[in-house]
GULUM-240515 format. One record per residue: residue in three letters; y, z, x of N, C-alpha, C, CB in turn. Coordinates in steps of 0.2 Angstrom, whole numbers, padded with zeros to 4 digits, always signed. Glycine has a CB too. Example, Ala and Ser with C-alpha at 12.3 -4.5 7.8 and 13.67 -1.06 7.14 Angstrom:
BEGIN
ala-0028+0039+0066-0022+0039+0062-0016+0039+0066-0022+0045+0057ser-0011+0035+0064-0005+0036+0068+0000+0039+0064-0003+0029+0070
This chain:
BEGIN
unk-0029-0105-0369-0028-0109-0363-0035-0109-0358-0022-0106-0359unk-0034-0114-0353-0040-0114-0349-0040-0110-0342-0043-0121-0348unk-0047-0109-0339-0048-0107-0334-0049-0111-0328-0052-0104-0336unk-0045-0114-0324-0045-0121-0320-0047-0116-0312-0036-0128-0320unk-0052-0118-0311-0053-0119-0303-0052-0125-0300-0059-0119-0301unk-0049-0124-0294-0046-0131-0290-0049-0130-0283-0036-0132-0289unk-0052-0133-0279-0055-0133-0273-0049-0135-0268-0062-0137-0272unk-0047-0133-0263-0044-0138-0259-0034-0137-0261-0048-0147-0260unk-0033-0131-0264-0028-0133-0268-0021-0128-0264-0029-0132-0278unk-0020-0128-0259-0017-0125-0255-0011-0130-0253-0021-0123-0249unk-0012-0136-0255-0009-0141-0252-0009-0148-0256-0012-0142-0247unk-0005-0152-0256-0009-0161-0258-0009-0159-0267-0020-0163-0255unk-0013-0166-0268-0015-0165-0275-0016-0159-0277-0020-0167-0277unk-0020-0154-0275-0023-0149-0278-0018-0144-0279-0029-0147-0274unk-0012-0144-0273-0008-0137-0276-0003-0140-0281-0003-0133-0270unk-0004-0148-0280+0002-0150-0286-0003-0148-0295+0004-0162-0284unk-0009-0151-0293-0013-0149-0299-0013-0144-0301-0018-0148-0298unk-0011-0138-0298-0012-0129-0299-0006-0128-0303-0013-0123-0291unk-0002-0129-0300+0006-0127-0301+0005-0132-0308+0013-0131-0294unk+0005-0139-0311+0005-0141-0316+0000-0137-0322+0003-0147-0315unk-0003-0136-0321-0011-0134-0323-0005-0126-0327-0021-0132-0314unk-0003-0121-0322-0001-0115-0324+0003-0117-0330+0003-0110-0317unk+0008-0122-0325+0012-0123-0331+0012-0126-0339+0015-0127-0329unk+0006-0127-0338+0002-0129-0345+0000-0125-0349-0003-0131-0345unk+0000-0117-0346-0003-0111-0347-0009-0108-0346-0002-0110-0350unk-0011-0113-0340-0020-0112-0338-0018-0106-0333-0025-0121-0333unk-0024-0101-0333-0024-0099-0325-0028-0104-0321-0026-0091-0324unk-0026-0100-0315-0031-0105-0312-0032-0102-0304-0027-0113-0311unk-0041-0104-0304-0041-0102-0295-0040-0107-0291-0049-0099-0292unk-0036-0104-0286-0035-0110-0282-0039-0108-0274-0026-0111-0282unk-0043-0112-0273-0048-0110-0266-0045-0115-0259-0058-0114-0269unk-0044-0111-0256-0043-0115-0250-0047-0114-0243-0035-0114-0249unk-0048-0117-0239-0053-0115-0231-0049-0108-0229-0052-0121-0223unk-0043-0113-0225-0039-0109-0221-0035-0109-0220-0039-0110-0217unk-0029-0110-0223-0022-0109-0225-0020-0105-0229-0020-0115-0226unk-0022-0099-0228-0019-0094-0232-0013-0094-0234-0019-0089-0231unk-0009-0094-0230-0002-0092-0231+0001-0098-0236+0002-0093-0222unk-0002-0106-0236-0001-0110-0242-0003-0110-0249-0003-0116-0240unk-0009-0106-0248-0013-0104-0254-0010-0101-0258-0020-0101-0253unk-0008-0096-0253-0003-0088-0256+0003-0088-0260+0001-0083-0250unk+0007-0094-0258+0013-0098-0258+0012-0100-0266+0012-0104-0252unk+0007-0105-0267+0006-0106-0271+0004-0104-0277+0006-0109-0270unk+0001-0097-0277+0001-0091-0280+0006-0088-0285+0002-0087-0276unk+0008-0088-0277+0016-0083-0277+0020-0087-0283+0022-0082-0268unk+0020-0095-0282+0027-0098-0286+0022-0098-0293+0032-0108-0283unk+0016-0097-0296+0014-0098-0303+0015-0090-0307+0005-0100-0302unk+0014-0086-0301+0014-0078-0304+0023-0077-0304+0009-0070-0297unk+0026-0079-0301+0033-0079-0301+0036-0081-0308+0035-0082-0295unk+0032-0089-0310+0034-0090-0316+0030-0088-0322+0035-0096-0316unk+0027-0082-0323+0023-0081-0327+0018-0083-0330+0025-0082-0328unk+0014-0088-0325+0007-0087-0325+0003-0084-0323+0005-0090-0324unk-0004-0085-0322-0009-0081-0318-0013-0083-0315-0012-0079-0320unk-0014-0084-0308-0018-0085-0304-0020-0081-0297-0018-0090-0303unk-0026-0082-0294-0028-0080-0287-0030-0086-0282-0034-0075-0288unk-0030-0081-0275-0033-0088-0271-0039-0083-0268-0027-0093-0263unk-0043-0090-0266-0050-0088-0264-0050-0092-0259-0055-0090-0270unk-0052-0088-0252-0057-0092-0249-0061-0095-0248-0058-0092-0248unk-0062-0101-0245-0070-0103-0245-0071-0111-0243-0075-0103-0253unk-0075-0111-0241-0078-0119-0239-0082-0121-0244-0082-0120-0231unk-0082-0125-0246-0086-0131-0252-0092-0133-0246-0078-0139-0254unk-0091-0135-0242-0098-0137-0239-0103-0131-0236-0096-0141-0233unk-0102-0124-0238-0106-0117-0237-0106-0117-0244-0103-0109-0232unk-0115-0116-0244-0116-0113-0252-0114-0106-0253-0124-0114-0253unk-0116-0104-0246-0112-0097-0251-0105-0094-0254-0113-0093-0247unk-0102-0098-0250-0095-0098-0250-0093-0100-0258-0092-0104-0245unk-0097-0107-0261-0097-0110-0265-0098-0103-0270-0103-0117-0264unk-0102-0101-0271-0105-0098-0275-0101-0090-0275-0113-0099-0274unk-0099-0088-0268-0093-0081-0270-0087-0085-0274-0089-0076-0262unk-0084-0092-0274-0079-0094-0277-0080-0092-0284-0078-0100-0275unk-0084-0095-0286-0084-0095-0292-0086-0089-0296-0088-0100-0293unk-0090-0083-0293-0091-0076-0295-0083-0072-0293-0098-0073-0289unk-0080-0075-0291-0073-0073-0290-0066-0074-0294-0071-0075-0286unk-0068-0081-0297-0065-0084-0302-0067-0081-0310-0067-0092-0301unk-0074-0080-0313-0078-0075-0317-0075-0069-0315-0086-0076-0315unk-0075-0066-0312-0074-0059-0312-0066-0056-0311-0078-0056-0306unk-0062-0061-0311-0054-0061-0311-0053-0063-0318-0051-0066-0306unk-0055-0068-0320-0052-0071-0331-0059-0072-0331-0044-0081-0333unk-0065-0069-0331-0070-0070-0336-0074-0074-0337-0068-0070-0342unk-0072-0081-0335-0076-0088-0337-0071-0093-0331-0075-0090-0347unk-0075-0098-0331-0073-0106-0329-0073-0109-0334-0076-0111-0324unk-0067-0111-0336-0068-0118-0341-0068-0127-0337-0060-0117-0348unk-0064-0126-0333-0064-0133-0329-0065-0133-0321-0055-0136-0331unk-0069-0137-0320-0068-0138-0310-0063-0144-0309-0077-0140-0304unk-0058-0145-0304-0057-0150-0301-0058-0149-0293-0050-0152-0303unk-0062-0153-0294-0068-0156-0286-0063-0160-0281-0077-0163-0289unk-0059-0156-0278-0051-0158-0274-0055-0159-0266-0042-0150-0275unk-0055-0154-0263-0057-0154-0257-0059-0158-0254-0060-0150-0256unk-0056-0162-0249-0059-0167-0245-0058-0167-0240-0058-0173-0245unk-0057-0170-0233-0055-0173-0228-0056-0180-0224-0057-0169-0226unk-0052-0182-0220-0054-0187-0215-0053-0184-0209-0049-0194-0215unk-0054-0191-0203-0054-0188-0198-0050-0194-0194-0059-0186-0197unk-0048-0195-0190-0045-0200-0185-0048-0206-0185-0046-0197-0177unk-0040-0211-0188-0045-0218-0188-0047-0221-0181-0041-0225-0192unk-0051-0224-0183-0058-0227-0179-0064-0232-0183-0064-0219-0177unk-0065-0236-0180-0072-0242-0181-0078-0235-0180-0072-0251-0172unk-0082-0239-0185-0087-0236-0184-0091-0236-0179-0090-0236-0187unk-0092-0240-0175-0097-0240-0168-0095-0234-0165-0096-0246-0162unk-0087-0231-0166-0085-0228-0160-0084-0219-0164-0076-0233-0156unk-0087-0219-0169-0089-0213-0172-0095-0208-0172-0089-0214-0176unk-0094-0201-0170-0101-0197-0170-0103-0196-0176-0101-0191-0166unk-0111-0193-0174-0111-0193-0180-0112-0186-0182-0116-0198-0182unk-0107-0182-0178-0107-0174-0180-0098-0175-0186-0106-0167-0169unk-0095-0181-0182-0089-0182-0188-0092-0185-0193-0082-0187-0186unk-0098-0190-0194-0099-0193-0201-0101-0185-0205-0108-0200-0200unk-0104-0182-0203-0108-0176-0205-0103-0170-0207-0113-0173-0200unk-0099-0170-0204-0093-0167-0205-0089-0168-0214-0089-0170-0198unk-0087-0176-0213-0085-0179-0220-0089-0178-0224-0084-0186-0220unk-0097-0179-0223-0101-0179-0228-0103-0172-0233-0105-0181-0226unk-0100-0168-0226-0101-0164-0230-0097-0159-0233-0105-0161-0227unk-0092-0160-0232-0086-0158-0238-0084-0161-0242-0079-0156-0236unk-0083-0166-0243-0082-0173-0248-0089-0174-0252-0080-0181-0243unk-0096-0173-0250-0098-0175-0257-0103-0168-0255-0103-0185-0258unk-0108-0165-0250-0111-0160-0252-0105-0153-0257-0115-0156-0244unk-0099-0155-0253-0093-0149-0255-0093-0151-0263-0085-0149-0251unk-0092-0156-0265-0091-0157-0273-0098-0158-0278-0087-0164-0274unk-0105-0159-0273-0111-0158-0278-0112-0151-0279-0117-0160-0274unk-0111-0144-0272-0112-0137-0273-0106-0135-0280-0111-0134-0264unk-0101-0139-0281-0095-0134-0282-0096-0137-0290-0086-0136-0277unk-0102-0144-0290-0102-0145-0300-0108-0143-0302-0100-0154-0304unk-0113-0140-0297-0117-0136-0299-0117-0130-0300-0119-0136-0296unk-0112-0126-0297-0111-0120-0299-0105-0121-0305-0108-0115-0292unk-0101-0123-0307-0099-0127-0313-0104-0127-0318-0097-0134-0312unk-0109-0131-0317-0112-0131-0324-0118-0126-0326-0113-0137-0326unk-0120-0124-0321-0122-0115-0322-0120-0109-0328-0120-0111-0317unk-0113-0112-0325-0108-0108-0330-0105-0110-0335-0103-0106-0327unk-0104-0117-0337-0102-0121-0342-0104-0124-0345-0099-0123-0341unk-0111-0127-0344-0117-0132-0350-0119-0125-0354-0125-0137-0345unk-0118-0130-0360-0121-0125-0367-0127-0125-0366-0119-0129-0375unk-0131-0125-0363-0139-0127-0364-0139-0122-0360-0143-0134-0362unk-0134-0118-0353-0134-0110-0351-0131-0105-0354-0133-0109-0346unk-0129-0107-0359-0124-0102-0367-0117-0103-0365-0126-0092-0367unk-0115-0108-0359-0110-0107-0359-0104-0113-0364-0109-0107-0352unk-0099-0112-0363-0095-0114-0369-0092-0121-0369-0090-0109-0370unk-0095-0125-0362-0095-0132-0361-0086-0129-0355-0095-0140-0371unk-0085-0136-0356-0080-0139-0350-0077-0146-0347-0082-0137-0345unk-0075-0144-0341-0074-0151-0339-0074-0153-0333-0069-0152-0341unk-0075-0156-0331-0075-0157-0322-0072-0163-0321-0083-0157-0318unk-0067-0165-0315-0064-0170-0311-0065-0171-0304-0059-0168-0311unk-0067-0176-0304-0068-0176-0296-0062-0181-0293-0076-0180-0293unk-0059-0177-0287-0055-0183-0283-0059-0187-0280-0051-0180-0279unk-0059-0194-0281-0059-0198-0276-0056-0201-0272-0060-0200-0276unk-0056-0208-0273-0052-0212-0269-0052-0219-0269-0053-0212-0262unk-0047-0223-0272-0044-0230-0271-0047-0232-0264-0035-0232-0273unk-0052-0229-0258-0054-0229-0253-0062-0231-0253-0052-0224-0250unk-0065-0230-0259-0070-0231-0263-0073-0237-0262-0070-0230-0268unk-0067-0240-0266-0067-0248-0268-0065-0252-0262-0063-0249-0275unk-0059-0252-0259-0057-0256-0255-0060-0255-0247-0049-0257-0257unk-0063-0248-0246-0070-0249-0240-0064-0247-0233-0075-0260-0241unk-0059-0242-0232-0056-0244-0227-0058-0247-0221-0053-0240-0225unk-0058-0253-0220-0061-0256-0212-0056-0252-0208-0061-0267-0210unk-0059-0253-0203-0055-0250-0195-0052-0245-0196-0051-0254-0191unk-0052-0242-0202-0048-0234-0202-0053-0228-0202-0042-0232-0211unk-0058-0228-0208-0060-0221-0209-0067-0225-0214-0052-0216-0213unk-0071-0229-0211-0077-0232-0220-0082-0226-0218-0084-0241-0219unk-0080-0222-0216-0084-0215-0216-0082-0211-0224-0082-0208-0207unk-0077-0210-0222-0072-0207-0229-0075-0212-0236-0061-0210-0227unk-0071-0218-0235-0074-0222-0241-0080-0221-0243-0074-0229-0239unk-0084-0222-0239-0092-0221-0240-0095-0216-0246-0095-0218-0235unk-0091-0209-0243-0090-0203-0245-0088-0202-0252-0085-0199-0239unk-0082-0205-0253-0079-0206-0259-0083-0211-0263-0072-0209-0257unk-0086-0215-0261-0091-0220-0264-0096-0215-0268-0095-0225-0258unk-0100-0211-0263-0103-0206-0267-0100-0203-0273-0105-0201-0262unk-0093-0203-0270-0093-0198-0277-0092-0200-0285-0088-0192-0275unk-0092-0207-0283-0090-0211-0290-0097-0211-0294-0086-0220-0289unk-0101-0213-0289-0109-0213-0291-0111-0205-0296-0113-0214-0282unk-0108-0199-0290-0110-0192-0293-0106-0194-0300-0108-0185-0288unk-0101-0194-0299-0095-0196-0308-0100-0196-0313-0089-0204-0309unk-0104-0203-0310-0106-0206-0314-0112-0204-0318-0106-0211-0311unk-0116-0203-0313-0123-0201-0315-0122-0193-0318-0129-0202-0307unk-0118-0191-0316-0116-0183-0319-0113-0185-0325-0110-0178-0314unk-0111-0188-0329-0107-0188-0334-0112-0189-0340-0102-0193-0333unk-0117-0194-0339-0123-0195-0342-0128-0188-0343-0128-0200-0338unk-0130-0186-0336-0135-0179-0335-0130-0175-0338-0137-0177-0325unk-0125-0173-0343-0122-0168-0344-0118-0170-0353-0117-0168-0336unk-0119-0175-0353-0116-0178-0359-0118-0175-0366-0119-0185-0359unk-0125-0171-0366-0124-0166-0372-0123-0159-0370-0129-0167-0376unk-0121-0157-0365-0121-0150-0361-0116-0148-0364-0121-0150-0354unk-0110-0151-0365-0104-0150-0369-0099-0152-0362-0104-0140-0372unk-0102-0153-0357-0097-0155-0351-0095-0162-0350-0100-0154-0344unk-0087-0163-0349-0086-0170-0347-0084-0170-0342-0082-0174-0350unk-0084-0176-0336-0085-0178-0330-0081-0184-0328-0092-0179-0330unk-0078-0183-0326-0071-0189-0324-0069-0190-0315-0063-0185-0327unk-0068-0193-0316-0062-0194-0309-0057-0198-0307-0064-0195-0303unk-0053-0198-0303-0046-0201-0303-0047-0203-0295-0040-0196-0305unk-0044-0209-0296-0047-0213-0288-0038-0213-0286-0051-0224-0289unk-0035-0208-0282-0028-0211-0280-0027-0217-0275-0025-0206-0277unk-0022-0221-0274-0020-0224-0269-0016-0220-0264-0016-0230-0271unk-0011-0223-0261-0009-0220-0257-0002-0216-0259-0008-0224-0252unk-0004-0212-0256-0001-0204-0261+0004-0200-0255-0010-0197-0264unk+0010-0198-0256+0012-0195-0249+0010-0186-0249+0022-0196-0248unk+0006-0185-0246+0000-0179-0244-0001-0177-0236-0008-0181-0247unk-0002-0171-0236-0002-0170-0228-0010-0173-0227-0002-0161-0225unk-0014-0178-0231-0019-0180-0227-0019-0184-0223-0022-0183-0230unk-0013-0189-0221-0014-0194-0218-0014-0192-0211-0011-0198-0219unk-0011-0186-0211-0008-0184-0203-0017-0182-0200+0001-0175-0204unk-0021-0180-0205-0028-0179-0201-0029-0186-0200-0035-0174-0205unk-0028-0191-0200-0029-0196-0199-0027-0201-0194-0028-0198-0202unk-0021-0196-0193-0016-0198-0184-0012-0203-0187-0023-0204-0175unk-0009-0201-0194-0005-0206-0194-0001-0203-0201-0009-0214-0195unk+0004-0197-0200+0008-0196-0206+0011-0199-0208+0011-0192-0206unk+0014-0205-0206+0020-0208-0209+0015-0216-0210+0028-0209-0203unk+0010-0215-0212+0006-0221-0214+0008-0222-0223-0002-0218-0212unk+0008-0220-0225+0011-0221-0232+0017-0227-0235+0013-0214-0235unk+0020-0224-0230+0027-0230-0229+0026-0236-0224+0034-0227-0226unk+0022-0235-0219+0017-0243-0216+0013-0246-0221+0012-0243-0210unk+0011-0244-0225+0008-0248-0230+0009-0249-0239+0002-0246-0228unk+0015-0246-0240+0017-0247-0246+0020-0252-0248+0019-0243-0249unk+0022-0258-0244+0022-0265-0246+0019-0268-0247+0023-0269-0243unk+0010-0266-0247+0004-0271-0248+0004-0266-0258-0006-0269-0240unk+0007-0261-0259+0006-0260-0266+0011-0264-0271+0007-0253-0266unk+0007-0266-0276+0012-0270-0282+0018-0266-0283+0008-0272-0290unk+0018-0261-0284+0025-0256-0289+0028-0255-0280+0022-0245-0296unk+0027-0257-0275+0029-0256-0268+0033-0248-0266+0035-0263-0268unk+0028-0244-0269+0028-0236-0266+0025-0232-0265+0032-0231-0267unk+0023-0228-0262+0017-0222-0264+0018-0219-0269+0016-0216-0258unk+0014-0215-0270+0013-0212-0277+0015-0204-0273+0002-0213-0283unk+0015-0199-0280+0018-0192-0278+0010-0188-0278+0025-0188-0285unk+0010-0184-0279+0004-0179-0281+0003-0176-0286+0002-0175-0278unk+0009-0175-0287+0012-0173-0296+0011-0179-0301+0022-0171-0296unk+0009-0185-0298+0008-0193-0301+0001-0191-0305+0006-0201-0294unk-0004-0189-0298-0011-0188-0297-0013-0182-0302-0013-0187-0289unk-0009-0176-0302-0011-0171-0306-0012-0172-0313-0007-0166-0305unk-0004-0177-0315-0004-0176-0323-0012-0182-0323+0007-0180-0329unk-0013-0187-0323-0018-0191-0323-0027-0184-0324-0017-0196-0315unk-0027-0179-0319-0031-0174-0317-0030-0170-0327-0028-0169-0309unk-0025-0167-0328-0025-0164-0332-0025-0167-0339-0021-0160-0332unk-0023-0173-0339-0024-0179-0345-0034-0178-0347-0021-0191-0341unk-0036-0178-0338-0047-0179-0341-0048-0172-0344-0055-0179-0333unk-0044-0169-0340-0046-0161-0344-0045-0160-0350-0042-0156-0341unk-0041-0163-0353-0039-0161-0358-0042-0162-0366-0033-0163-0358unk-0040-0158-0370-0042-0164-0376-0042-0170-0379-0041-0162-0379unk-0036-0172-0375-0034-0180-0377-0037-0182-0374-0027-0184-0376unk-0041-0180-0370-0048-0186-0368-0054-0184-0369-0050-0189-0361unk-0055-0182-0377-0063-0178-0378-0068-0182-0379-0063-0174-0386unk-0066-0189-0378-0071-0193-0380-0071-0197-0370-0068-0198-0389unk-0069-0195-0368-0070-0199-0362-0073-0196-0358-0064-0200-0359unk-0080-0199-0353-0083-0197-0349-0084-0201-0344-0087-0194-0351unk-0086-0200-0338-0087-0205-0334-0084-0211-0332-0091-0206-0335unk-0076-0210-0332-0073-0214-0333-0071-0214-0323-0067-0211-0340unk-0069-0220-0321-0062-0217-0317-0059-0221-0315-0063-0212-0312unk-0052-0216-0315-0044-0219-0316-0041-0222-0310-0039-0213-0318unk-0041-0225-0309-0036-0226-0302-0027-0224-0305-0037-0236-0297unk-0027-0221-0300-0019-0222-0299-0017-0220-0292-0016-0217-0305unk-0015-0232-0292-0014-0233-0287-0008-0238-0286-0019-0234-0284unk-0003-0237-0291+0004-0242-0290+0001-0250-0293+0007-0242-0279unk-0004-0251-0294-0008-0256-0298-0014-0259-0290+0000-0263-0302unk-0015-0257-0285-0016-0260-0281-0025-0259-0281-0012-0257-0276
């Protein structure tokens, strides 16, 4: 079984990720900022059912942080075999004229420095060309990518845009390293994201504009996350998936 780090996994996708991932028989670290008491939580229900995991502190956008995670994860089960590059944020919709740019800097820097620092320390440890035993990396994005949220959040999009770009260009730079490099674009997904957004009950104002007319779960988003990871997609790299109700 594998070693899965999850950034951001206290909550949302990422704790739905973890919890699947254990149940797969992965251990897994699960890193969260600040919400211990969620991180723990979700711990607690993997070691209760018999798996194995820890939580870790840390911010994805501090290198250093970046880099105790992953010496933490190594020095608990030995190795990383997989990253899923979860961690993100928004912030309060707004037009962009009427944005600072300590919030652009803010998004940018958890959403794409947090997920460049967190697949660099990944493949330190996991490209065969540094003896290690290859792996797999996922990035979350966002069906926000493509469709550009006007008047909500094109700071976010933007952000997410980068990271289809890194997907991309990482999947190539990494293609005989022994590492694959994926991501999964979700739509609208019911998650405590939206509520940083000033709008929790935004999933159900807008799931009429989706063809299958509902939000997706996060447990939707995870089996899609552990499908790249896996071996049934040995041959897939630099792919990415939306799963967004067909929208």
């Amino acid at each position: 079984m594998s070693v899965v780090l999850i950034t951001g996994a206290s909550r949302g996708i990422g704790a739905a990720t973890a919890l699947l991932a254990a149940g797969n028989g992965d251990s897994v670290v699960v890193n969260y900022r600040s919400n211990e008491v969620a991180a723990r939580q979700v711990v607690d229900q993997i070691t209760h059912n018999g798996g194995a995991a820890i939580a870790v502190a840390g911010d994805v956008a501090v290198e250093a942080d970046v880099v105790r995670l992953f010496e933490a994860g190594i020095a608990r089960f030995g190795r990383i075999d997989a990253l899923v590059n979860n961690a993100g944020i928004l912030e309060q919709h707004m037009r962009l004229e009427d944005m600072s740019v300590d919030r652009m800097q803010r998004v940018f820097s958890t959403n794409v420095i947090g997920s460049m620092l967190c697949a660099r320390e990944a493949v330190k440890h996991m490209s065969t060309k540094n003896g290690g035993a290859g792996g797999g990396i996922v990035n979350v994005s966002s069906i926000a990518a493509r469709l550009g949220s006007p008047n909500e959040y094109v700071d976010y999009a933007a952000s997410k845009g980068a990271i289809d770009t890194l997907t991309k260009g990482l999947s190539i730079e990494l293609a005989d390293c022994g590492i694959r490099i994926n991501a999964v674009r979700p739509g609208v997904i019911y998650t405590d994201i939206h509520a940083s957004g000033g709008e929790p009950d935004r999933v159900d104002r807008v799931k009429d504009n989706v063809p299958m007319k509902r939000g997706g779960t996060a447990e939707e988003v995870a089996n899609a996350i552990l499908w790249l990871l896996s071996d049934d997609a040995s041959y897939t790299t630099g792919a990415l998936i939306d799963v967004t109700g067909g929208r």
